[in-house]
PAKOLDREN-225246 format. One record per residue (C-alpha): residue number from 1; x, y, z. Coordinates in steps of 0.05 Angstrom, whole numbers, m for minus. Layout:
% PAKOLDREN-225246
SERO   seq     east    north       up
SERO   NUM        X        Y        Z
...
% end
This chain:
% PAKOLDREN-225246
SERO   seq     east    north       up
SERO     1     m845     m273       93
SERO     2     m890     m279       35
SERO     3     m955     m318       21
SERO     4     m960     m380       m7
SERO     5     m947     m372      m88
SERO     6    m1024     m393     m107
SERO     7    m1077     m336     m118
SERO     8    m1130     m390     m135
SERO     9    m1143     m417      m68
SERO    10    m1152     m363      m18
SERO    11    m1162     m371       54
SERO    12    m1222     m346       78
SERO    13    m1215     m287      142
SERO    14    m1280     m261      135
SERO    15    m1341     m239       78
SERO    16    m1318     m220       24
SERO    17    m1238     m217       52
SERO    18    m1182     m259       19
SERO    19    m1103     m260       40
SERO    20    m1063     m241      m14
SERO    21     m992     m259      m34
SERO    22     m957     m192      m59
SERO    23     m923     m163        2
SERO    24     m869     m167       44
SERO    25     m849     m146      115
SERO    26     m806      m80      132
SERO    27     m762      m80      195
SERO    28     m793      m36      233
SERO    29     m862      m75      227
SERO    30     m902      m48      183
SERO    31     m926      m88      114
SERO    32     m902      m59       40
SERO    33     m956      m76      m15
SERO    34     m917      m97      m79
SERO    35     m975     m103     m130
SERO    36     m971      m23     m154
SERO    37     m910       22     m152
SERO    38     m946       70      m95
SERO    39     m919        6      m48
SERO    40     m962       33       17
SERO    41     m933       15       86
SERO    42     m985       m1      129
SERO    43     m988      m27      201
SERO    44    m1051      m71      229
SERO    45    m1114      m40      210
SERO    46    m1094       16      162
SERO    47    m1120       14       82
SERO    48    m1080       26       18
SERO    49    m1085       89      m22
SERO    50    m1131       41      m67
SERO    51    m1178       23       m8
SERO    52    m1188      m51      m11
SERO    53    m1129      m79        1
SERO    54    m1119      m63       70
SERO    55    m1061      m98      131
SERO    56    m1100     m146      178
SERO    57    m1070     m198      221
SERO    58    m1008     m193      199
SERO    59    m1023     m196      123
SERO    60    m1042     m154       68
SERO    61    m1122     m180       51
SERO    62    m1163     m158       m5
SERO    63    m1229     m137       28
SERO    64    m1275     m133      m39
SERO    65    m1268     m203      m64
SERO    66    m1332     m221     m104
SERO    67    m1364     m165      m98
SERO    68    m1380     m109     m147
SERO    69    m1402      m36     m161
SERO    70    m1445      m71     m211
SERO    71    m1458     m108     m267
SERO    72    m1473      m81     m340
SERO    73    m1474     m110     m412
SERO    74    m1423      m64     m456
SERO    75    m1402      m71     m527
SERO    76    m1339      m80     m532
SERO    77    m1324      m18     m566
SERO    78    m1341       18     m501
SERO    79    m1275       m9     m466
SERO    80    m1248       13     m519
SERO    81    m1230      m37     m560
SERO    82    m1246      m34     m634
SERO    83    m1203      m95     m659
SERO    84    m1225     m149     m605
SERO    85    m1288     m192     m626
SERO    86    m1316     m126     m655
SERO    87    m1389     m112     m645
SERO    88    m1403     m160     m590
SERO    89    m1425     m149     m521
SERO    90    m1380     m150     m462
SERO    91    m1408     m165     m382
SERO    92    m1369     m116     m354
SERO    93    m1357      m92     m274
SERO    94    m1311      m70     m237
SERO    95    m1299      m52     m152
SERO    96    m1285       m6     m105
SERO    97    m1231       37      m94
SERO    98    m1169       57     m141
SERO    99    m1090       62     m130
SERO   100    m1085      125     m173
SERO   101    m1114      190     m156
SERO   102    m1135      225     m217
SERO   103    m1161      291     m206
SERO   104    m1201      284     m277
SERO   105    m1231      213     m258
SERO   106    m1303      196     m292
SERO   107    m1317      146     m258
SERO   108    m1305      173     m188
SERO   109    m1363      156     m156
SERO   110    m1335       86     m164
SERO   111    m1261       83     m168
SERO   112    m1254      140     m114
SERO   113    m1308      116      m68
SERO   114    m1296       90        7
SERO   115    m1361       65       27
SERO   116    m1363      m10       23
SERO   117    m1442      m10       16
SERO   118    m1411       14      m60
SERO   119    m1403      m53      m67
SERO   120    m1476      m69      m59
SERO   121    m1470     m134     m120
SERO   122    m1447     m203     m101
SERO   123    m1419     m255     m152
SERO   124    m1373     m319     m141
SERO   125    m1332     m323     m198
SERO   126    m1370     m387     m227
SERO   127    m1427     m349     m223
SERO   128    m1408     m286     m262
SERO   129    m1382     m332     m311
SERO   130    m1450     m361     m316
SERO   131    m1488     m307     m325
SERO   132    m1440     m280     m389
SERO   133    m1447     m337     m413
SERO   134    m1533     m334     m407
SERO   135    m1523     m264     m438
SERO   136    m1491     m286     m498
SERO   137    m1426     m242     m474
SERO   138    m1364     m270     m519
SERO   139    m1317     m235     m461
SERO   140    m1321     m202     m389
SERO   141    m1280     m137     m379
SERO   142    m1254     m115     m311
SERO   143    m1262      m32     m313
SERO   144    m1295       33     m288
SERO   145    m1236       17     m228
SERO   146    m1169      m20     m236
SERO   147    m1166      m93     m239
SERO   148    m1092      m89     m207
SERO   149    m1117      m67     m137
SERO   150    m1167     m135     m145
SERO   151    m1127     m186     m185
SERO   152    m1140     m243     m143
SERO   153    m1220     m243     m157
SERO   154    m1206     m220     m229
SERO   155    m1164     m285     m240
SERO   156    m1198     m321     m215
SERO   157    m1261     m291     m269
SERO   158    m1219     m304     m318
SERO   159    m1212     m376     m305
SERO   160    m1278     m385     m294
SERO   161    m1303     m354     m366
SERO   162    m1246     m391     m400
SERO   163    m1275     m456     m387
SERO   164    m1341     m425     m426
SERO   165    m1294     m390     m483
SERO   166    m1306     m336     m455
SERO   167    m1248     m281     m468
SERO   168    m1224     m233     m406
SERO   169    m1216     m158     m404
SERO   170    m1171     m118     m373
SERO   171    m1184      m43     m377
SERO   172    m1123       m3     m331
SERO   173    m1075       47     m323
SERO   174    m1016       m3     m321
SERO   175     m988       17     m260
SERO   176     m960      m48     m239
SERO   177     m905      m72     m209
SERO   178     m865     m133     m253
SERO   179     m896     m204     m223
SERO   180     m966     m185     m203
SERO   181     m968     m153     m278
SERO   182     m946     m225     m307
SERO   183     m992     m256     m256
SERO   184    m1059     m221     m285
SERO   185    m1038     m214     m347
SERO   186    m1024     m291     m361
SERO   187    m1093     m297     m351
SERO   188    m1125     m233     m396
SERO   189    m1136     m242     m472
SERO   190    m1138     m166     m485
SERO   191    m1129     m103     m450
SERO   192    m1138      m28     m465
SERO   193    m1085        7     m420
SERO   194    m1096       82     m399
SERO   195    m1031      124     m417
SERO   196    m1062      182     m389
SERO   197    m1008      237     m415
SERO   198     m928      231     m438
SERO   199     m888      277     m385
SERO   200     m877      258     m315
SERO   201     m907      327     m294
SERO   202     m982      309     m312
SERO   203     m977      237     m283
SERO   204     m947      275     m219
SERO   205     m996      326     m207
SERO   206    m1052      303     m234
SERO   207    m1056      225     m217
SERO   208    m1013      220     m166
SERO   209     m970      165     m203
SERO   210     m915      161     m249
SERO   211     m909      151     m323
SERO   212     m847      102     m324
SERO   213     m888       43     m300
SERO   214     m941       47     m352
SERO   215     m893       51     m413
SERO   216     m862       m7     m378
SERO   217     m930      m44     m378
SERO   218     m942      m32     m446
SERO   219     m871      m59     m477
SERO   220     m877     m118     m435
SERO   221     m956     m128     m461
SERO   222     m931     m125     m532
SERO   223     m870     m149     m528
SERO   224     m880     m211     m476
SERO   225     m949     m243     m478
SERO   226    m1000     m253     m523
SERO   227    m1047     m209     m501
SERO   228    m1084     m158     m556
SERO   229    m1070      m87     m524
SERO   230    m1103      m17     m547
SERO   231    m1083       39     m514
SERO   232    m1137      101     m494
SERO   233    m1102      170     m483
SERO   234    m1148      219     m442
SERO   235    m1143      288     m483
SERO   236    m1151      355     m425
SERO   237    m1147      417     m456
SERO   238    m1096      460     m433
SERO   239    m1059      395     m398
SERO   240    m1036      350     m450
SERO   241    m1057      364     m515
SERO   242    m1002      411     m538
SERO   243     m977      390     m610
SERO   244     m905      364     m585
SERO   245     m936      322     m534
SERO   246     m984      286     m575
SERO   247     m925      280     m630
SERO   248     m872      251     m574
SERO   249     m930      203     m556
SERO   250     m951      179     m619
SERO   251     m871      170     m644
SERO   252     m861      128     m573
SERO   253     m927       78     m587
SERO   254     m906       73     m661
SERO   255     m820       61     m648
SERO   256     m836       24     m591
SERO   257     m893      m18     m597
SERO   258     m912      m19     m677
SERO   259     m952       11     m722
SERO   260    m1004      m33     m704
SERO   261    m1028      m20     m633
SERO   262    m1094       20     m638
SERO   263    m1088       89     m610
SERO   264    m1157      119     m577
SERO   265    m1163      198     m573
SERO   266    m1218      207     m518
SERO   267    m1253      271     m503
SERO   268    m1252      301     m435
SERO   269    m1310      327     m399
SERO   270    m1316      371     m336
SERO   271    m1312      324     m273
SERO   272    m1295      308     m203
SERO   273    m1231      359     m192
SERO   274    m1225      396     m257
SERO   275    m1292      418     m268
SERO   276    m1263      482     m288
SERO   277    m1233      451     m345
SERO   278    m1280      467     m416
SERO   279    m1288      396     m457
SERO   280    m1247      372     m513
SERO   281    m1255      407     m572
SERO   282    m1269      357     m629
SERO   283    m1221      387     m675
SERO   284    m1173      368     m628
SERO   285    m1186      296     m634
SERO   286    m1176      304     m705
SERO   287    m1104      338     m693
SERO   288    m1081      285     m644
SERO   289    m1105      223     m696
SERO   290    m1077      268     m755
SERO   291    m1011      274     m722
SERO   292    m1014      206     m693
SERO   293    m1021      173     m757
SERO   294     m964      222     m796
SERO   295     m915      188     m742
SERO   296     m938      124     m768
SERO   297     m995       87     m738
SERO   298    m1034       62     m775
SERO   299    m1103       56     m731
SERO   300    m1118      113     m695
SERO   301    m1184      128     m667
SERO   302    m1219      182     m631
SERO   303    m1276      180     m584
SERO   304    m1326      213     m542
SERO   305    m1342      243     m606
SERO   306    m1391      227     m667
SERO   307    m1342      225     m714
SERO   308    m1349      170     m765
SERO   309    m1284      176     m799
SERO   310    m1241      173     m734
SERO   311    m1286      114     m700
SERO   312    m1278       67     m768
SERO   313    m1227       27     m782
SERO   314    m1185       25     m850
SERO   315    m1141      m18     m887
SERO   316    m1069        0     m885
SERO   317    m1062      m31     m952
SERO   318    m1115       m7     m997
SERO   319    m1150       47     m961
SERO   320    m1220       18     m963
SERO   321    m1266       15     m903
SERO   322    m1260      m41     m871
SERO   323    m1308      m27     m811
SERO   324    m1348       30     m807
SERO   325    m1377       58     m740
SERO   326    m1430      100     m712
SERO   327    m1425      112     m651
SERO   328    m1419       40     m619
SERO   329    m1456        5     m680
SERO   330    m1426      m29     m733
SERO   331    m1443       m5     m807
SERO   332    m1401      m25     m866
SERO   333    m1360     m105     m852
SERO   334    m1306     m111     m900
SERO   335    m1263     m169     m869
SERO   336    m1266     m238     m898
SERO   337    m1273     m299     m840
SERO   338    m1195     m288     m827
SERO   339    m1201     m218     m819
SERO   340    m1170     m200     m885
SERO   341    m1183     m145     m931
SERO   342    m1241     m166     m981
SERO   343    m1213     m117    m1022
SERO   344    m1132     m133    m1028
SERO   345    m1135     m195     m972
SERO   346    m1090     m148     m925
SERO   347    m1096     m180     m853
SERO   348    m1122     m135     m800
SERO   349    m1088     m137     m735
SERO   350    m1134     m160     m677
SERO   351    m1179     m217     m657
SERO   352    m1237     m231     m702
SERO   353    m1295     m281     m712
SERO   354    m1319     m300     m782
SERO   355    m1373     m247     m777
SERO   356    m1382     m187     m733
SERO   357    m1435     m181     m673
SERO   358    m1494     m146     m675
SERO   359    m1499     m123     m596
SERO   360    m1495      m41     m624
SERO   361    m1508       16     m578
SERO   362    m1543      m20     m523
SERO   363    m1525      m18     m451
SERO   364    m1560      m71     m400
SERO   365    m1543      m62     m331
SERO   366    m1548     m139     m306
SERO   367    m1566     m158     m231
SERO   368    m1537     m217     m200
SERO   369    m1544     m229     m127
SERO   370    m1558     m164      m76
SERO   371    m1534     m172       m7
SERO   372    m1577     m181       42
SERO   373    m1589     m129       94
SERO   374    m1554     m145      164
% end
């Protein structure tokens, strides 16, 4: 037996706890989430790998709705996204808990954590959507955990910013199964999707996951809604940065998505589980985007990194600059108010206002409501 097919109107069981609609019932009993792949079995009282969404009378609930790790002002390029409303500030947050288990997390404290006083911040979704909208935020981004293991309050964001024009973020490893995907994702304008390596080896041992589900997340992203994607690859020395990896990668985005999805080389740093592991070397940033772009995409960026050259963006039809970047700040603004070369009036792939924002390198945590001691 499943829930009722709305995820907008959600029966109250207690604070902060909201029946869901993704599951089904196994014959011996126990309940099967069907929002990730991991599909946990869980009999009354026992939690998901991802900690929130947990089986209570007789239902899978989500036990973090409206609540947050915390609030914070972001530019967008932070998420990243570099050709999404560049240069303007995003009110971003995110939850508890996480339904992968990456041993090179950095955000643990937050994604891995299973204290609900983690979730010490408190917004209804009209409210959140008020206060982006009093910060002068053109979007709100759902990160630092997974928006799959909380769909139901980030839908339920989403709607609420819309009716503000206010754009929604999703920032996620794309391990979904097929209708909760559709579900959030009718409902996100852009998303920046984690493909963490390209073997089924790393996602095995070190997230716990599986690769096949995320490729699947991105074709359908590109190839079945509207919504602008960038993808962020992760780069660990010694795990999957070897030259045919990065090669098979970049051939797979390019053959199977386009030369146009934006490709983000990140830098590793020493964390959580694999604090033996040295940082990324920034000359091997500038391997991955120099093989990425040989196999044919054309915007590939790294990250984590001062590196001017691989955080700006270029024209694929004249060369020129079209928007340079320091760090998180915007420098040189070459698009016309249709995002078109000024130079040779090529279009630039993405989502662009007439002129850029100037929100640079700042980062505003924001408080909203704390709950009250009991």
């Amino acid at each position: 037996m499943r829930q009722p097919p709305s995820v907008t109107k959600h029966a109250l069981l207690a604070p902060d706890t909201i029946a869901t609609r993704y599951w089904h019932r196994l014959d011996d009993g126990r309940l099967q989430c069907d929002v990730c792949p991991r599909a946990c079995k869980l009999k009354e009282g026992q939690r998901g790998l991802c900690f929130v969404r947990a089986c209570q009378d007789e239902q899978i609930v989500l036990t973090s709705y409206g609540r947050s790790s915390g609030f914070c002002i972001d530019p967008i390029e932070k998420k990243p996204l570099n050709h999404f409303l560049p240069g303007t500030p995003v009110l971003s947050f995110g939850t508890a808990g996480c339904n992968l288990a990456c041993k090179f997390c950095q955000n643990w404290d937050i994604s891995k954590s299973r204290e609900i006083d983690t979730l010490a911040d408190q917004a209804a979704p009209r409210e959140l959507a008020a206060a982006a909208l009093r910060s002068g935020c053109r979007s709100v981004a759902f990160t630092y955990n997974d928006p799959a293991i909380f769909l139901e309050y980030a839908i339920d964001v989403a709607q609420a910013c819309h009716e503000h024009d206010i754009k929604a973020v999703a920032v996620s490893a794309g391990y979904m199964c097929a209708e909760p995907r559709a579900e959030l994702y009718r409902h996100m304008d852009a998303a920046n999707i984690d493909l963490k390596g390209f073997t089924e080896r790393f996602y095995r041992k070190l997230t716990g996951s599986a690769l096949a589900p995320v490729l699947d997340t991105l074709k359908y992203l590109k190839h079945e809604t509207r919504v602008w994607i960038e993808i962020t690859t992760l780069l660990i020395p010694g795990h999957n940065d070897e030259t045919g990896e990065l090669d098979a990668l970049s051939r797979w985005v390019c053959d199977e998505l386009g030369p146009d999805v934006p490709l983000h080389f990140t830098a590793f740093h020493p964390d959580f589980k694999l604090r033996d592991v040295p940082s990324t070397p920034a000359e091997t940033l500038t391997r991955a985007r120099h093989i990425a772009m040989a196999n044919g995409l054309r915007y590939v960026y790294t990250g984590n990194v001062h590196d001017l050259g691989g955080g700006s963006t270029y024209c694929h039809g004249c060369g020129q600059s079209l928007i340079g970047r320091d760090w998180y700040a915007l420098s040189t603004w070459n698009l016309d108010a249709h995002g078109g070369c000024r130079f040779c009036a090529t279009r630039l792939p993405g989502v662009f206002e007439p002129a850029p924002g100037d929100w640079g390198r700042k980062r505003v945590p924001v408080a909203l409501h704390r709950r009250r001691a009991v």
